[in-house]
N, C-alpha and C positions, 0 to 999 in steps of 0.2 A: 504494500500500500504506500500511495506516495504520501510525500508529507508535505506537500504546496497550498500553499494558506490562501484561502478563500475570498478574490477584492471584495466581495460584497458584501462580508460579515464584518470586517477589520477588526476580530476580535471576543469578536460577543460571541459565545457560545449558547449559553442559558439565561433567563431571564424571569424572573418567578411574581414580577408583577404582571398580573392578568389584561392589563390595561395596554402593556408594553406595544408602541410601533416601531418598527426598525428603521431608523430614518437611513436613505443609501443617499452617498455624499457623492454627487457628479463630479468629476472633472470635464470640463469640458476643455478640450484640445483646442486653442487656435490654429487655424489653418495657416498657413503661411504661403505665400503665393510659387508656384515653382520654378523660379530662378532664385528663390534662398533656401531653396531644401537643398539640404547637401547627403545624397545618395551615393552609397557604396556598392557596386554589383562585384558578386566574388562567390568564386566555386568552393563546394562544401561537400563532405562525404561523412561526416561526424554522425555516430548514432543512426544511420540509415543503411546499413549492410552493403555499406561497397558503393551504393548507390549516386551518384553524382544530381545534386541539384543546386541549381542558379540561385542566388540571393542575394537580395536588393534590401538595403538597409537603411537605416539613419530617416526612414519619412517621420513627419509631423504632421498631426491632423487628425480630425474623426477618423475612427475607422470605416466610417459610408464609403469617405474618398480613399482608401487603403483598402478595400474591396473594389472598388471600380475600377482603379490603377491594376491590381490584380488581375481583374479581370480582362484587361484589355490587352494586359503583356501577355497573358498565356494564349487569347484567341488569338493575337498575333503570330505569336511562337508558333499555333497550331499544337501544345501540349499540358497537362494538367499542372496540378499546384494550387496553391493556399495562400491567404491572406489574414495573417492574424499577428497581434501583440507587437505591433510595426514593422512585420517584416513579411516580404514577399517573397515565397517560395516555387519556381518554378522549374519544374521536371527537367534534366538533363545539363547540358554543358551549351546556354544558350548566353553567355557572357558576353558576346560580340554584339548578338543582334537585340541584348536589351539596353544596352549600352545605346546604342542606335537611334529606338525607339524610345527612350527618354530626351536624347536631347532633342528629339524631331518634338516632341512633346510642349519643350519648353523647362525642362530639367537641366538647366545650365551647368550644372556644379557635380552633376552625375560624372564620376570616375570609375573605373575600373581597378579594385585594390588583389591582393595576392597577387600570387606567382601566373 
């Protein structure tokens, strides 16, 4: 069982006043326009059996727009992956052509980090 702490509890386990509401504290993320995100893409095989997949790091923002972004690198790619916790994960060794497709984007400050 893992042991990763819950954001939407921060803490409170029990609560033995019957009346109790849990209030959940927003963060709300400002968006930042994209020519000041500064995006990392860089190949990863940690924890995924060998597997090679692209990741694109360092956005800021709701995660709406960190699903959408997601969304648009992988239909481009033509291959699967995931958008969560700021970071975007897509299927294989597509470093070049996400690299590409951010700055055609407007991702000014998008590099290419590793080897």
């Amino acid at each position: 069982m893992s042991k990763k702490s819950n954001p939407k509890r921060s803490g409170i386990v029990f609560s033995t006043n019957p009346d109790f509401e849990f209030e959940q504290e927003r963060e709300e993320t400002a968006s930042l326009p994209p020519q000041q995100q500064k995006l990392r893409v860089l190949l990863d095989r940690k924890q995924r059996g060998g597997k090679e997949v692209t990741l694109v790091s360092g956005f800021v923002g709701p995660d709406e727009e960190l699903v959408e972004l997601g969304k648009y690198l992988k239909t481009k790619c033509g291959v699967g992956g995931s958008a969560k916790d700021g970071e975007i994960l897509v299927q294989g060794d597509q470093r070049d052509k996400v690299v590409k497709l951010l700055l055609e984007k407007g991702f000014n400050n998008t590099k290419r980090s590793g080897g």
